[in-house]
C-alpha positions in Angstrom: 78.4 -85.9 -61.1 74.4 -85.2 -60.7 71.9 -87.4 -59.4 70.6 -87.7 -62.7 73.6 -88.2 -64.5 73.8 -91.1 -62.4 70.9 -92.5 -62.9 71.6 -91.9 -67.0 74.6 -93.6 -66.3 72.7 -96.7 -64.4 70.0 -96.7 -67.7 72.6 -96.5 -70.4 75.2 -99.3 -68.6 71.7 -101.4 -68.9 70.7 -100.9 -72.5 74.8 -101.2 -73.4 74.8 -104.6 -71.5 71.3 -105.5 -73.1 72.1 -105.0 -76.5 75.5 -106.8 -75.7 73.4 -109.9 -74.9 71.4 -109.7 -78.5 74.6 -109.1 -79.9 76.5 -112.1 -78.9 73.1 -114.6 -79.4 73.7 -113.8 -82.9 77.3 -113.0 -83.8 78.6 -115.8 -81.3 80.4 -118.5 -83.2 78.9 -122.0 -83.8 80.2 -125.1 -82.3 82.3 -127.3 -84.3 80.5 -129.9 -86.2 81.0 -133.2 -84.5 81.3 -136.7 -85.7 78.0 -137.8 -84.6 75.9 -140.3 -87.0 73.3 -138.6 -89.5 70.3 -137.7 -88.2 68.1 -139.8 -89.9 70.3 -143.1 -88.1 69.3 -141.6 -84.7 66.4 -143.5 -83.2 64.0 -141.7 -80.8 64.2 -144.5 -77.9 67.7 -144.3 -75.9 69.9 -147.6 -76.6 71.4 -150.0 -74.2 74.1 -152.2 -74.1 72.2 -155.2 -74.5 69.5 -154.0 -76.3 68.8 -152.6 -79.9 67.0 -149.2 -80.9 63.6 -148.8 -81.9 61.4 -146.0 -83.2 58.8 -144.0 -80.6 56.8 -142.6 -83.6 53.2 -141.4 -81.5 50.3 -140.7 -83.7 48.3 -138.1 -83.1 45.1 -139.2 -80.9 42.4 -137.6 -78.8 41.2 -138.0 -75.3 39.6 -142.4 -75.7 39.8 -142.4 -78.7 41.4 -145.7 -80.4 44.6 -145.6 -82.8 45.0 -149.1 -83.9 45.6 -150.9 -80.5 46.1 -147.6 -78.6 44.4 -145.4 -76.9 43.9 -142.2 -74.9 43.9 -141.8 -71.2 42.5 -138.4 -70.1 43.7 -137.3 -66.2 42.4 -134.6 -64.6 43.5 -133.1 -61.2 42.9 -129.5 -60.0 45.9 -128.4 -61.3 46.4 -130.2 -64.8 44.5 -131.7 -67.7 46.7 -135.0 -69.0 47.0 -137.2 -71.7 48.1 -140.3 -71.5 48.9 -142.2 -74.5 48.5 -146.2 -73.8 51.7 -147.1 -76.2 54.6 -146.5 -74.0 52.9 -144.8 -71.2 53.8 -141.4 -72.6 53.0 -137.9 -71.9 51.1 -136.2 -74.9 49.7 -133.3 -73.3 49.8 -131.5 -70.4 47.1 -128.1 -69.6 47.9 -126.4 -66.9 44.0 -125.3 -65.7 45.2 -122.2 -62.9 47.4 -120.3 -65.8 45.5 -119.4 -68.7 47.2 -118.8 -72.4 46.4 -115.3 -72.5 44.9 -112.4 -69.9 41.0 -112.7 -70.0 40.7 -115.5 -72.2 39.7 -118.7 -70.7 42.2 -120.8 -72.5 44.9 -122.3 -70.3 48.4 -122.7 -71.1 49.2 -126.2 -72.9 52.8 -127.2 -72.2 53.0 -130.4 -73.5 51.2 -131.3 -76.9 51.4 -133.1 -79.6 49.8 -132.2 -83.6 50.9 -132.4 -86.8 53.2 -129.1 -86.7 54.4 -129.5 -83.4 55.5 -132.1 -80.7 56.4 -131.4 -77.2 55.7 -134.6 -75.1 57.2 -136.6 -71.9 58.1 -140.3 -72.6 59.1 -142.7 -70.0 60.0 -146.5 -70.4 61.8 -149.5 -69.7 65.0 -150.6 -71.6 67.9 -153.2 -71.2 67.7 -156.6 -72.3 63.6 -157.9 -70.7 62.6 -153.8 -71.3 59.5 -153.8 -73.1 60.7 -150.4 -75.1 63.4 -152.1 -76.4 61.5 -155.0 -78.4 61.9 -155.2 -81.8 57.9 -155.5 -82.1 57.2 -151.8 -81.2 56.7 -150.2 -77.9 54.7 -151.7 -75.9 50.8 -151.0 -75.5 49.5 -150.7 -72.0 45.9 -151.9 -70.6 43.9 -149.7 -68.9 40.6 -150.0 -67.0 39.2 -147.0 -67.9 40.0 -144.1 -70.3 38.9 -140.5 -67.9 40.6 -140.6 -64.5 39.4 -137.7 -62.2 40.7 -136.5 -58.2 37.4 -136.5 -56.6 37.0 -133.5 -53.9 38.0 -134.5 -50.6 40.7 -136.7 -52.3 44.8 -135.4 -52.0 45.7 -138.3 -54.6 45.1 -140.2 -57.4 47.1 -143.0 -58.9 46.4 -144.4 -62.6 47.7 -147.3 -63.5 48.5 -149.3 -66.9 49.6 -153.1 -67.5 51.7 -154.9 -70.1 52.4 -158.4 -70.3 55.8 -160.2 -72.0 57.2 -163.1 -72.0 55.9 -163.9 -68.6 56.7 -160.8 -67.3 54.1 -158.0 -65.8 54.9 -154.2 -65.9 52.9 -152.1 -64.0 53.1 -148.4 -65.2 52.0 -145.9 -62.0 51.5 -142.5 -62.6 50.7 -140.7 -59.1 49.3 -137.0 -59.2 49.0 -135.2 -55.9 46.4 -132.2 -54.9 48.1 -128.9 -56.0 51.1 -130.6 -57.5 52.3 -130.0 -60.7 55.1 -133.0 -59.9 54.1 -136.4 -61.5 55.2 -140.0 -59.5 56.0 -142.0 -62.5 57.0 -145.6 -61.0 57.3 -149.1 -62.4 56.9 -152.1 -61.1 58.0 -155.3 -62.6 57.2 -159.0 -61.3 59.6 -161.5 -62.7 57.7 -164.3 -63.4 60.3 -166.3 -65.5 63.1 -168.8 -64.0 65.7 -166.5 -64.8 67.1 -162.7 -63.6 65.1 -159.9 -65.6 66.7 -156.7 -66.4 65.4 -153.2 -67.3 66.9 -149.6 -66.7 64.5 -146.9 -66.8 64.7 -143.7 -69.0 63.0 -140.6 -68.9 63.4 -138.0 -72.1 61.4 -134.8 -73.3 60.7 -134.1 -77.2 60.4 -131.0 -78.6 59.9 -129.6 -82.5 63.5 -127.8 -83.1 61.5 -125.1 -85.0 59.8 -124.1 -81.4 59.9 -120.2 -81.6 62.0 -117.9 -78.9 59.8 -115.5 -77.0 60.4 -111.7 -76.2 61.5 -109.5 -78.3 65.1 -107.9 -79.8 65.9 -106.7 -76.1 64.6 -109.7 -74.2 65.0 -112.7 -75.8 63.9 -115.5 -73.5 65.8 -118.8 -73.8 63.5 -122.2 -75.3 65.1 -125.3 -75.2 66.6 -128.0 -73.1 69.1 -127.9 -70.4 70.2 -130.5 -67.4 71.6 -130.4 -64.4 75.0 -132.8 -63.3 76.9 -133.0 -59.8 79.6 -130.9 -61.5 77.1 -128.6 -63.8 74.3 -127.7 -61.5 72.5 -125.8 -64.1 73.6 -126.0 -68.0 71.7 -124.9 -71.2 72.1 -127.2 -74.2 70.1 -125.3 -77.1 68.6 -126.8 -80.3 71.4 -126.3 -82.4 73.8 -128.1 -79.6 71.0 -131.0 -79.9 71.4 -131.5 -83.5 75.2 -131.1 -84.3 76.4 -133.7 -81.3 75.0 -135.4 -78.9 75.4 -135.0 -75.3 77.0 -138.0 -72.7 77.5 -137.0 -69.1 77.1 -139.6 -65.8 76.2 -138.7 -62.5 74.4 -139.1 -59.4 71.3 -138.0 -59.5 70.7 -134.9 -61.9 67.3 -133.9 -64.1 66.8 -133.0 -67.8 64.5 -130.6 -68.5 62.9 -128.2 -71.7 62.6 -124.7 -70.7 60.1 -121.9 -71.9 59.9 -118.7 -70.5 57.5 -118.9 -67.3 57.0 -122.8 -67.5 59.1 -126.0 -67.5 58.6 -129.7 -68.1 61.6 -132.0 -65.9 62.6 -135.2 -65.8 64.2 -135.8 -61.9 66.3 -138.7 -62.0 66.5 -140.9 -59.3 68.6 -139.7 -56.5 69.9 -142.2 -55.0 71.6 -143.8 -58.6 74.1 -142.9 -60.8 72.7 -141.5 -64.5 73.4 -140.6 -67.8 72.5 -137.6 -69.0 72.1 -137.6 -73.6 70.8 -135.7 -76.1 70.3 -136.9 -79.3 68.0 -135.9 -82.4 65.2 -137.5 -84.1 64.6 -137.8 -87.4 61.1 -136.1 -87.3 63.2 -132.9 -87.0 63.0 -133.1 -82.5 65.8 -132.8 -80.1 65.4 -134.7 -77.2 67.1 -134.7 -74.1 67.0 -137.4 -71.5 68.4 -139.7 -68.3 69.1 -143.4 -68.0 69.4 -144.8 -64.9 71.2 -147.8 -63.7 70.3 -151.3 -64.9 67.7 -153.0 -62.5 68.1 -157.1 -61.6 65.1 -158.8 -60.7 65.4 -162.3 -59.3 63.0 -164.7 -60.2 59.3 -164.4 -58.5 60.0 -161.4 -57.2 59.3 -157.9 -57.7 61.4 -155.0 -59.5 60.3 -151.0 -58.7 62.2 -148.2 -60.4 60.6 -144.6 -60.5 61.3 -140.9 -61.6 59.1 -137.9 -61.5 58.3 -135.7 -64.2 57.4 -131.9 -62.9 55.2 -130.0 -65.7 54.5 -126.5 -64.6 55.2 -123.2 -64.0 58.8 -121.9 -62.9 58.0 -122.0 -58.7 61.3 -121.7 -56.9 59.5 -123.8 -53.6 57.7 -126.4 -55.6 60.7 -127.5 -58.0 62.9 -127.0 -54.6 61.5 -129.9 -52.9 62.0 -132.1 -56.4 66.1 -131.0 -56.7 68.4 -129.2 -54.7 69.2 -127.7 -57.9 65.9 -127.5 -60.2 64.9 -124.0 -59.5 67.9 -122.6 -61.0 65.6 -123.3 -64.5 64.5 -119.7 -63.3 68.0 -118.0 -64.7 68.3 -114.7 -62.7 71.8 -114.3 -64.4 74.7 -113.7 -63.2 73.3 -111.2 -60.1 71.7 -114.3 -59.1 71.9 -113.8 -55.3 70.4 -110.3 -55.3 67.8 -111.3 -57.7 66.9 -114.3 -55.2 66.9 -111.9 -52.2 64.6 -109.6 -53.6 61.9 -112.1 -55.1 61.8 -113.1 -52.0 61.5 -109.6 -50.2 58.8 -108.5 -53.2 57.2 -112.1 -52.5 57.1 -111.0 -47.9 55.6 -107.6 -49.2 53.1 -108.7 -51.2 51.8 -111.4 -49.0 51.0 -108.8 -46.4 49.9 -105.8 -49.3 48.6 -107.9 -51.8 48.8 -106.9 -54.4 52.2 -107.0 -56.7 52.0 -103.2 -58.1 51.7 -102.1 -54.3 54.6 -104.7 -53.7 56.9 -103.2 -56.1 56.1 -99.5 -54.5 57.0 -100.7 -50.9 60.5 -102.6 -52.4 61.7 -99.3 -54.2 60.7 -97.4 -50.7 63.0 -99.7 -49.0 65.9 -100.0 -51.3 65.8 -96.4 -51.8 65.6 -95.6 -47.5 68.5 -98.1 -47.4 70.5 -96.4 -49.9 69.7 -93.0 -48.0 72.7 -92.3 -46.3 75.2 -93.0 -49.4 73.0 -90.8 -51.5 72.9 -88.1 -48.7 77.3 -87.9 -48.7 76.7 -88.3 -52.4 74.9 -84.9 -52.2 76.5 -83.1 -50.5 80.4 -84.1 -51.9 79.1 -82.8 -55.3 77.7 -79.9 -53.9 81.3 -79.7 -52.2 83.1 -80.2 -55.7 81.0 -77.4 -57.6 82.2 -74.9 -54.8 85.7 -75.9 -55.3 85.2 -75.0 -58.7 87.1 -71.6 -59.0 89.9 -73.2 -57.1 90.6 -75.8 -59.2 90.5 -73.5 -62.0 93.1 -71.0 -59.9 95.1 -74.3 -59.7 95.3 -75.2 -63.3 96.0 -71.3 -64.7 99.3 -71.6 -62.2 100.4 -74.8 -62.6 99.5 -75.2 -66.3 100.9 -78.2 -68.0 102.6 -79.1 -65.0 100.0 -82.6 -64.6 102.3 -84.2 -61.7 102.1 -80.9 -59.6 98.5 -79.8 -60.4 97.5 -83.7 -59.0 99.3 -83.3 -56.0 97.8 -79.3 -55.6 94.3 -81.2 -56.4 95.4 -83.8 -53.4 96.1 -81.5 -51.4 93.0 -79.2 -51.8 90.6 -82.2 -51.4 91.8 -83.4 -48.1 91.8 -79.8 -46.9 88.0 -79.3 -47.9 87.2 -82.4 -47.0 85.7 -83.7 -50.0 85.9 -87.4 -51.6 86.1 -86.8 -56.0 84.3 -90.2 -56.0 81.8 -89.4 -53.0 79.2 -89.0 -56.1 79.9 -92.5 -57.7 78.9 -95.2 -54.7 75.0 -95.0 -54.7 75.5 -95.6 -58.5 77.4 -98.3 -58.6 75.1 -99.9 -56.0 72.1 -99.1 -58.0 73.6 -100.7 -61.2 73.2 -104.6 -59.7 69.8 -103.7 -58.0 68.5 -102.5 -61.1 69.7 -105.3 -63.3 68.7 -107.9 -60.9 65.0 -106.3 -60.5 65.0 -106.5 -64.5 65.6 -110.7 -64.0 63.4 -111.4 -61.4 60.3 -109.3 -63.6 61.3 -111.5 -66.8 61.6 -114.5 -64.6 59.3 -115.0 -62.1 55.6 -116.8 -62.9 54.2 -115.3 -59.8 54.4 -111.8 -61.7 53.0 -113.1 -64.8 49.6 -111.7 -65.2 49.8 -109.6 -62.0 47.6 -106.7 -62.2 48.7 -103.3 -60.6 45.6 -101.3 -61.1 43.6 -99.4 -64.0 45.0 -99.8 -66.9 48.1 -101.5 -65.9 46.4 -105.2 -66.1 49.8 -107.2 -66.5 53.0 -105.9 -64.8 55.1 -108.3 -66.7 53.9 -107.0 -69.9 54.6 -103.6 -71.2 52.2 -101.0 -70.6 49.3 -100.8 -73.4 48.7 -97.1 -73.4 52.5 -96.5 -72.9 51.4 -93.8 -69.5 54.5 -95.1 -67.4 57.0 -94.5 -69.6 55.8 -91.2 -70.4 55.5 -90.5 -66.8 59.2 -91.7 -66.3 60.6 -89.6 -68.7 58.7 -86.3 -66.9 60.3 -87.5 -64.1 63.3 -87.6 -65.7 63.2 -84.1 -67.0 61.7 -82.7 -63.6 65.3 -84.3 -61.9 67.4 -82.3 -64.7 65.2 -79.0 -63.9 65.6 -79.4 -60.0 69.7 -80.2 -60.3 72.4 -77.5 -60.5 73.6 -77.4 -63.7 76.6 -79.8 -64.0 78.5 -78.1 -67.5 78.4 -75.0 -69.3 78.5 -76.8 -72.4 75.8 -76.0 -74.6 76.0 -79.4 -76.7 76.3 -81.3 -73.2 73.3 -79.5 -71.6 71.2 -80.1 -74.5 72.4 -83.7 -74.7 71.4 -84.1 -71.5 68.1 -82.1 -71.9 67.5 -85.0 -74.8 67.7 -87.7 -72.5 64.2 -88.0 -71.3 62.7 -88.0 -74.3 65.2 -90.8 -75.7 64.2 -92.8 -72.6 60.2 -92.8 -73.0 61.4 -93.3 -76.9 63.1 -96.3 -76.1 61.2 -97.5 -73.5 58.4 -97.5 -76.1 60.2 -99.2 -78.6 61.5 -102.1 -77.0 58.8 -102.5 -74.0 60.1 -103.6 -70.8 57.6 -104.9 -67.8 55.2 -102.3 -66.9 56.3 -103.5 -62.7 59.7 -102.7 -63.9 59.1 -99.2 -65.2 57.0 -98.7 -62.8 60.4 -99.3 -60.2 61.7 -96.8 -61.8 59.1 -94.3 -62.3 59.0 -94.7 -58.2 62.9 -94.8 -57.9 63.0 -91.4 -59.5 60.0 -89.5 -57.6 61.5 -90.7 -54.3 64.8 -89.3 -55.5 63.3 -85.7 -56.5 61.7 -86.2 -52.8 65.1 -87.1 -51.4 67.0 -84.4 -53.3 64.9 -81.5 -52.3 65.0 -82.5 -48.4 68.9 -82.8 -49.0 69.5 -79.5 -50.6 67.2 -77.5 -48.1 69.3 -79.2 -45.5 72.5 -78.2 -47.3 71.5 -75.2 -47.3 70.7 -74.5 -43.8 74.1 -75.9 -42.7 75.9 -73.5 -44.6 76.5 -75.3 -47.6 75.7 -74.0 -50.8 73.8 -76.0 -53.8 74.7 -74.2 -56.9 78.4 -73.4 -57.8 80.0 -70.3 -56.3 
């Protein structure tokens, strides 16, 4: 087996398993319908025990502007652009200012939102049987001081704070933002001033529009929607249609509920130290939410009651969303090749702090992956160079013993171990490749920090595909420089000029469904390091005695 035919191998095991994936996101049977209660009975504000349900409906508002008795309240830090809206205390928007919506437009990304097509917001509250969220009035609307809350310069935090007032009880609502933080503090604090015990539990849920479109294309389909993390699921998707059929129960310790878009993520971190449920449940505005409860909170009379979450709205960084859950960064789905995708993010991420810049990055990586896998692809050389000279005796061996499989396997046996040569000495350096490839494939769809990356020249977005579609041209000369360069494998005419095909097919395919620029780029280096690699091996061979083409 041929270098190249290795590397076709490698490419064609990737599209087979790619078009697998499409394949089973739209044959794959649906779940079971479930005996959950219509839609349309489902309230939008989680229910307890001792308290009834009650609607969350948020109208649309801008930045101080009054809605009846509600308001606005814009935050701004020098990472994100908030709005607060007064009923409830709930998130609205989110803009995240250092990531903008598109490359040279000065637009930045808008996570959360709210308008009259689409909703996509945090909400936080008290219920139980004192919760303000679970009166039959309506959810509760805060006081405010003011209605624009800035970080100053010089300043590492800024805490805004609302106020409510029932039935001789104070709620304090405490949003704290940090410098350079995308994580949000969200704390309440209760004074009981009654002459009995008060009780509220906390929840935290995300909303989203079911009709929220999936990004990438027929070969990358990126996965929107929610998911949630438990002590015995660490990391589990539970998509729109699981959201509207039945809903979702799970306890545990700690845990966080999130909605999940491609590069970005909005959370809900539970508290750590309690044990929570974990729902879904659908609105009937046509959302899916999905959300925590924590455990009830007792709060004796005259004193104070804290209980407190944090909400992380951002992009998908591994570091940041590590410090918030042992188990939050795992929103960044490398698949099943996980570790090795982990391993090198992190290798790409040490190389480019030191080069720069992330096309230089990806260079260095495919240098060092292919020096490591030197040595395999050295024996892999030289035992098919080995196997083409035994050629004419394996073909003396199958005129004498004919039909005769058993003997002509042991005569093959036997030949091999006399020459020396290992029939699957050619097939190691593939298999290795396989995983590395598929895992550098993952951490190019996955990782934020490549998002917008420029290389050089034209090449102004290595997570996009290439505009002018150079790369994968130049792969597929690469390609067909490889095929020119190897011995010839078969005397076949249809298999040499399948295989004479193949580059072409490649840039073909390549153009059709675009992959990242960085990642064709990989493998536009991979092969010229291989053509490199392959003539210093064969002049080598050649000096030692051993010949290159067939005998």
């Amino acid at each position: 087996m041929e270098s190249q035919r290795s590397f076709f191998v490698i490419g064609l095991l990737l599209v087979t398993f790619l078009l697998f994936q499409e394949w089973q996101r739209e044959h794959a049977p649906q779940p079971a319908p479930s005996s959950a209660p219509e839609i349309s009975q489902i309230a939008d504000t989680p229910t307890a025990s001792t308290s009834g349900a009650v609607s969350d409906d948020v109208p649309v508002s801008t930045a101080g502007a009054i809605v009846g008795q509600e308001k606005t309240i814009e935050v701004k830090t020098d990472v994100l652009d908030i709005l607060i809206n007064t009923r409830g205390g709930d998130i609205i928007s989110a803009k995240l200012n250092d990531y903008k919506e598109k490359l040279g437009k000065d637009t930045p990304v808008q996570l959360l939102q709210q308008s009259r097509d689409f909703t996509y917001i945090a909400q936080s509250g008290l219920i139980g049987q004192h919760g303000p969220d679970a009166s039959k009035k309506g959810r509760p609307v805060y006081h405010a001081d003011q209605s624009f809350f800035e970080m100053k310069d010089g300043k590492d935090e800024l805490v805004v704070t609302l106020a409510y007032e029932q039935n001789n009880l104070l709620f304090h609502k405490k949003f704290s933002f940090k410098r350079g933080s995308y994580a949000v503090d969200v704390t309440y604090d209760v004074l009981n001033n009654t002459s009995e015990i008060a009780q509220v539990q906390l929840y935290g849920q995300l909303k989203q529009s079911v009709n929220a479109p999936e990004s990438g294309n027929a070969m990358m389909t990126i996965y929107r929607g929610p998911a949630y993390s438990t002590t015995d699921e660490p990391y589990e998707k539970y998509d729109f249609d699981d959201v509207m059929e039945r809903d979702l129960k799970a306890s545990t310790p700690g845990g966080w509920v999130a909605m999940l878009e491609h590069y970005f993520v909005s959370a809900w971190v539970a508290p750590k130290d309690e044990k929570n449920t974990i729902f879904t449940r659908a609105s009937s505005g046509g959302n899916g939410i999905i959300g925590f409860t924590s455990q009830a909170l007792q709060i004796e009379p005259g004193k104070h009651g804290q209980t407190s979450a944090t909400l992380y709205v951002g992009p998908k960084d591994q570091d940041a969303m590590a410090k918030l859950s042992d188990t939050l960064d795992l929103t960044i789905d490398y698949g099943f090749l996980w570790p090795i995708s982990k391993a090198l993010f992190w290798l790409l991420g040490l190389i480019q702090s030191v080069v720069v810049n992330w096309g230089l990055a990806i260079i260095a990586i495919t240098i060092f992956v292919k020096t490591l896998l030197y040595p395999l692809t050295k024996k892999q050389y030289v035992s098919m160079a080995k196997m083409r000279n035994l050629q004419p005796k394996m073909t003396a061996l199958r005129e004498r013993y004919g039909d005769d499989r058993q003997r002509m396997g042991q005569a093959m046996m036997e030949l091999y171990a006399k020459e020396k040569v290992n029939p699957m000495g050619g097939c190691l350096p593939m298999l290795l490749q396989m995983p590395i490839f598929l895992a550098l494939y993952w951490v190019f769809l996955e990782s934020v920090e490549l998002r917008h990356a420029e290389f050089f020249l034209w090449i102004t977005d290595l997570s996009a595909k290439d505009p002018y579609y150079v790369l994968p041209v130049l792969f597929g000369a690469s390609m067909w420089l490889m095929q020119k360069l190897t011995p010839a494998q078969t005397t076949d005419p249809m298999q040499q000029k399948m295989m004479q095909m193949m580059p072409i097919i490649f840039s073909i395919f390549f153009i059709i469904f675009p992959f990242p620029s960085g990642l064709v780029l990989y493998w536009l280096v991979s092969n010229l390091i291989s053509i490199a690699q392959m003539l210093y091996i064969y002049r080598s061979m050649e000096k030692s005695g051993i010949s290159v083409k067939s005998s």
